[in-house]
N, CA, C and O of each residue as an XYZ file, in Angstrom:
228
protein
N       0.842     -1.168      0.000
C       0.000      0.000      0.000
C       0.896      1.243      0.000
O       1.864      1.485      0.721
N       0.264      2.087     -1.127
C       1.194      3.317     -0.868
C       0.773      4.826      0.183
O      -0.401      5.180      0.292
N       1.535      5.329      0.649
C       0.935      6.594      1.646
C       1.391      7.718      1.065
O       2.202      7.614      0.144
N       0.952      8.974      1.502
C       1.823     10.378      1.311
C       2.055     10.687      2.610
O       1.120     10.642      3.410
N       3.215     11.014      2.973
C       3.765     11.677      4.109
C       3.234     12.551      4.852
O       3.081     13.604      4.232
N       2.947     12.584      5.711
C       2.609     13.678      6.302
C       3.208     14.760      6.204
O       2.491     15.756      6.108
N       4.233     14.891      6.196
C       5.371     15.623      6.291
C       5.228     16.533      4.593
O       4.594     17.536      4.268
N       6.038     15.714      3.911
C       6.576     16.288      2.961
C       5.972     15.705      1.325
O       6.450     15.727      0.191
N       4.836     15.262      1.855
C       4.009     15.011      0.478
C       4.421     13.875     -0.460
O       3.748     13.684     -1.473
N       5.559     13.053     -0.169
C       5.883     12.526     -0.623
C       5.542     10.930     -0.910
O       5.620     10.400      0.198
N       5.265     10.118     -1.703
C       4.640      8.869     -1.427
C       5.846      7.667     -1.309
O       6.876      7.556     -1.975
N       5.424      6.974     -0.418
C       6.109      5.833      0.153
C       5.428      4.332      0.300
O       4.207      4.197      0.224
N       6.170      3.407      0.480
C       4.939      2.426      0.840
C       5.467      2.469      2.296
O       6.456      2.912      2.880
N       3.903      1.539      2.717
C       3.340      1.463      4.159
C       4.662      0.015      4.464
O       5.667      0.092      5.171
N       4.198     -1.133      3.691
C       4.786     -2.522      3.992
C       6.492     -1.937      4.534
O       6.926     -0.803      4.329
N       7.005     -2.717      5.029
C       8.652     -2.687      5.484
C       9.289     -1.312      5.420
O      10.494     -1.174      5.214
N       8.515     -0.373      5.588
C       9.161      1.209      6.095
C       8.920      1.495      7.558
O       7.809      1.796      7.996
N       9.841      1.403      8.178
C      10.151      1.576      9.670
C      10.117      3.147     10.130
O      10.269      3.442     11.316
N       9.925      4.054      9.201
C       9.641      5.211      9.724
C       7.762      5.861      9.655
O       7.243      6.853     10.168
N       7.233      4.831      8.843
C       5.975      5.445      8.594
C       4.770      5.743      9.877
O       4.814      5.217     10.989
N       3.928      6.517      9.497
C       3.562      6.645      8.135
C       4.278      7.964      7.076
O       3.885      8.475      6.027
N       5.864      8.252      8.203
C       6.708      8.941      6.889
C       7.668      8.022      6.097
O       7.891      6.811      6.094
N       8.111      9.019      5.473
C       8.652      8.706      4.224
C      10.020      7.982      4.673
O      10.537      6.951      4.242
N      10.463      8.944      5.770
C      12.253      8.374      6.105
C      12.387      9.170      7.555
O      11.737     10.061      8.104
N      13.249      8.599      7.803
C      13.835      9.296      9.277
C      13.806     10.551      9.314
O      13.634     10.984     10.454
N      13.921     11.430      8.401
C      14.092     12.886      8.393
C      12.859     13.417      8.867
O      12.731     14.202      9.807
N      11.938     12.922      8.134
C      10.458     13.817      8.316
C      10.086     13.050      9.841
O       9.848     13.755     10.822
N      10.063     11.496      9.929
C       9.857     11.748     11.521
C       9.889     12.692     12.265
O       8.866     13.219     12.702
N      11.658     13.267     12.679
C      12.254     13.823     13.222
C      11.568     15.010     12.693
O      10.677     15.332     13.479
N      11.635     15.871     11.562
C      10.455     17.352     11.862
C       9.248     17.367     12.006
O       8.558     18.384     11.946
N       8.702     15.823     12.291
C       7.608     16.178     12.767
C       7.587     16.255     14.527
O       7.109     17.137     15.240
N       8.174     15.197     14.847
C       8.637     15.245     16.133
C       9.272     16.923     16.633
O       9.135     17.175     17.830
N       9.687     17.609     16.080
C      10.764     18.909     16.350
C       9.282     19.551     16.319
O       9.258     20.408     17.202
N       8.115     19.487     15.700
C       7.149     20.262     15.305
C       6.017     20.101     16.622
O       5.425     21.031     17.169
N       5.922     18.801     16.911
C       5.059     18.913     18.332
C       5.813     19.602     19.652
O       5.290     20.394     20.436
N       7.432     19.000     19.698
C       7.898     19.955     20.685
C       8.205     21.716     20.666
O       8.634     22.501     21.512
N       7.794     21.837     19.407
C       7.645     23.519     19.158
C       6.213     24.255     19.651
O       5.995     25.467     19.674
N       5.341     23.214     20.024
C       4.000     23.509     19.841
C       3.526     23.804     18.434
O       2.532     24.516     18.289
N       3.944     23.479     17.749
C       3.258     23.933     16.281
C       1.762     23.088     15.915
O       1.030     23.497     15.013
N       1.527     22.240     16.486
C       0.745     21.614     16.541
C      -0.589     21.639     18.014
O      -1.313     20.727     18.414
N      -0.459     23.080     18.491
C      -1.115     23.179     19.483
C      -2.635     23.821     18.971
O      -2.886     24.600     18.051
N      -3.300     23.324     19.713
C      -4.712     23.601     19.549
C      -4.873     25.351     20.118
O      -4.362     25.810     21.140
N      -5.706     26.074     19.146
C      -5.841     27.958     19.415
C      -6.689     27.810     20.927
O      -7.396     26.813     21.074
N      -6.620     28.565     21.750
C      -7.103     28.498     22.601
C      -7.530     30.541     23.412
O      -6.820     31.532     23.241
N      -8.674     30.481     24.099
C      -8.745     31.804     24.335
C      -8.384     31.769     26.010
O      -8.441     32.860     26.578
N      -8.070     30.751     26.705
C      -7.702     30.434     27.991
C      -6.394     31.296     28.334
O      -5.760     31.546     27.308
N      -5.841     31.799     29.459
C      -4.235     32.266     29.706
C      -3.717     31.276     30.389
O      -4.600     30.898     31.159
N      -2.686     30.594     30.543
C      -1.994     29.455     31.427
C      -1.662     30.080     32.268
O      -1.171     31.192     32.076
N      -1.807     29.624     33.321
C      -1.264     29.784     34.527
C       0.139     30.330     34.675
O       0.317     31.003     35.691
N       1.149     30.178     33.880
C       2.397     30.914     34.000
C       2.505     31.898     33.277
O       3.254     32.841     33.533
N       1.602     31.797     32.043
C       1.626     33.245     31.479
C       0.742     34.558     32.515
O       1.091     35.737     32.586
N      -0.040     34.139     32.985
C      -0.874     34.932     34.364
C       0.158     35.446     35.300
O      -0.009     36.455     35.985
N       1.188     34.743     35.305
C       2.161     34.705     36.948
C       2.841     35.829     35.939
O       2.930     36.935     36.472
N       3.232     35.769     34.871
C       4.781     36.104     34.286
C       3.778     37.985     34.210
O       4.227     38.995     34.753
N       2.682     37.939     33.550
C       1.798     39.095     33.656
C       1.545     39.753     34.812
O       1.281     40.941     34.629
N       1.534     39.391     35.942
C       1.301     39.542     37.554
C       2.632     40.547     37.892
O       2.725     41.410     38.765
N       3.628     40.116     36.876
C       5.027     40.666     37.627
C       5.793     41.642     36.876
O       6.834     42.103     37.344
């Protein structure tokens, strides 16, 4: 079965690719770099609690 990357649009197959459902180790890794950026955070109209504290001071 073939996929497109999440990443980088690119098509790969699903069977014996150890990085999927990307293409190769690379796009793992920016996608991974992309959740720890928050880039993938949900919009929200809430303030966090440390942004409140950091505003407080």
């Amino acid at each position: 079965m073939e996929i497109s990357c999440p990443v980088c649009k690119k098509i790969a197959q699903w069977k014996d690719n150890v990085s999927r459902p990307f293409c190769s180790e690379r796009c793992k890794l920016t996608d991974l770099g992309r959740w720890a950026e928050g880039a993938y955070a949900l919009p929200t109209d809430e303030i966090i609690e440390e942004e409140q504290a950091e505003n407080e001071n």
